[in-house]
Structures are given as C-alpha cells and as structure tokens.
VMD Tcl script that draws the C-alpha trace (Angstrom):
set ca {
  {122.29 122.41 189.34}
  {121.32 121.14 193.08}
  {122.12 117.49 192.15}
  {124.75 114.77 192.79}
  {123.75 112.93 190.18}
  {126.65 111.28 188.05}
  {124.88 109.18 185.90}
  {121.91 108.97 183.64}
  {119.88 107.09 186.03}
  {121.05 108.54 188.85}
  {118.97 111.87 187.34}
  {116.26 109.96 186.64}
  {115.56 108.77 189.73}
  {116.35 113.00 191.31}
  {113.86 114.09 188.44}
  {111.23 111.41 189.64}
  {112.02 111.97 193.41}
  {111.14 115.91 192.72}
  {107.62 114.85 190.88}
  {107.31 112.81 193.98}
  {107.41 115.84 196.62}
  {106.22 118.65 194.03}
  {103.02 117.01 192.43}
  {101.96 115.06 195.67}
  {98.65 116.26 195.41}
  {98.51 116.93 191.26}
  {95.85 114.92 189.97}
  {97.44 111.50 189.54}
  {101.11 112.29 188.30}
  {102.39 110.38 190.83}
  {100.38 107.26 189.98}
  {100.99 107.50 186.24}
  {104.66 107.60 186.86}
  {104.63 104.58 188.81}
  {102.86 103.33 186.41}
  {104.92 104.41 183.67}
  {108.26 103.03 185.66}
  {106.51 100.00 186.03}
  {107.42 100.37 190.11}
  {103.27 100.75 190.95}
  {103.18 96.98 192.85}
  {106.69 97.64 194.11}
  {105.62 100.72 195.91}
  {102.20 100.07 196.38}
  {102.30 96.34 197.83}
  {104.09 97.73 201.03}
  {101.76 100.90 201.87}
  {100.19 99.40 205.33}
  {96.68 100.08 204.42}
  {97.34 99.28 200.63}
  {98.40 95.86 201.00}
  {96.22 94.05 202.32}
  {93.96 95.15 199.42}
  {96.23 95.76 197.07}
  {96.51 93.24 193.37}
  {98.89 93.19 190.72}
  {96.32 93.56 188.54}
  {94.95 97.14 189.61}
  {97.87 98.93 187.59}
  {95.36 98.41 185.03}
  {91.63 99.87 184.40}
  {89.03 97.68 183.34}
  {87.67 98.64 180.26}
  {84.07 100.04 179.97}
  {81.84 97.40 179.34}
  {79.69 99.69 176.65}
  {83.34 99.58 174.89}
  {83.47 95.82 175.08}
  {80.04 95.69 173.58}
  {81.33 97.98 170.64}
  {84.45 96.51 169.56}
  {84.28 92.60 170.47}
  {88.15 92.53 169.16}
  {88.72 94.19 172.45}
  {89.38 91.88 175.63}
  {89.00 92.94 179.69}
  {92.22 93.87 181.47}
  {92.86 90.65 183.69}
  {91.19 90.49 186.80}
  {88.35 92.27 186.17}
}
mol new
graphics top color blue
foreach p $ca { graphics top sphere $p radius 0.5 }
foreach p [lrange $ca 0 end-1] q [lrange $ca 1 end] { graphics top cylinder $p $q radius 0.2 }
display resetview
C-alpha cells in the first residue's frame, strides 16, 4: 500500500529494494537475489574494495573436488 509503483517491474524492483534494507544482515538473501537477478557483477564490480578483486566468474561456486571425483560427467564452474 506504501508504493508508487505503476507497473510490474516497477514493484519488482520496491519488493527487491525492501529485501535490500530488511535482510541486510540475513544470511545471504541479498547475494542470492543478485544472483538470482543476474545484477551480482553489476553491483558488485563498483563496490570500492570489491573491485579491484572482484571476477565475473565468482557469481559461481566451484564445485567440491570430492564431487568431481564422484561424478566425472560433472565439469568445474569456470575460473576455478
């Protein structure tokens, strides 16, 4: 009811602006919706002390190598 959104994006972007303030310190939401929006290297490339380290390829995990070793149909993430 406190919105201005008009549109369907336009409440998609309040709902994740609200998960943004409200679940700051939640146990990764916030990473697994940037994640999910696939805006992680938009947001995370201009951090100050996040880009300078900060690769395309980190959205990713690398996969347990033990896994690897159990189902050789599996491949590593890139860049690990």
């Amino acid at each position: 009811g406190n919105t201005t959104a008009v549109s369907q994006t336009d409440m998609v972007n309040a709902v994740l602006n609200e998960r943004r303030h409200e679940l700051f310190f939640e146990e990764g939401h916030r990473w697994f919706d940037l994640v999910r929006t696939n805006t992680a290297n938009a947001v995370l490339s201009v951090i100050p002390y996040k880009e300078v380290n900060w690769k395309p390829y980190m959205v990713l995990f690398p996969l347990d190598a033990q896994v690897l070793g159990k189902a050789p149909q599996l491949t590593q993430n890139p860049g690990y």
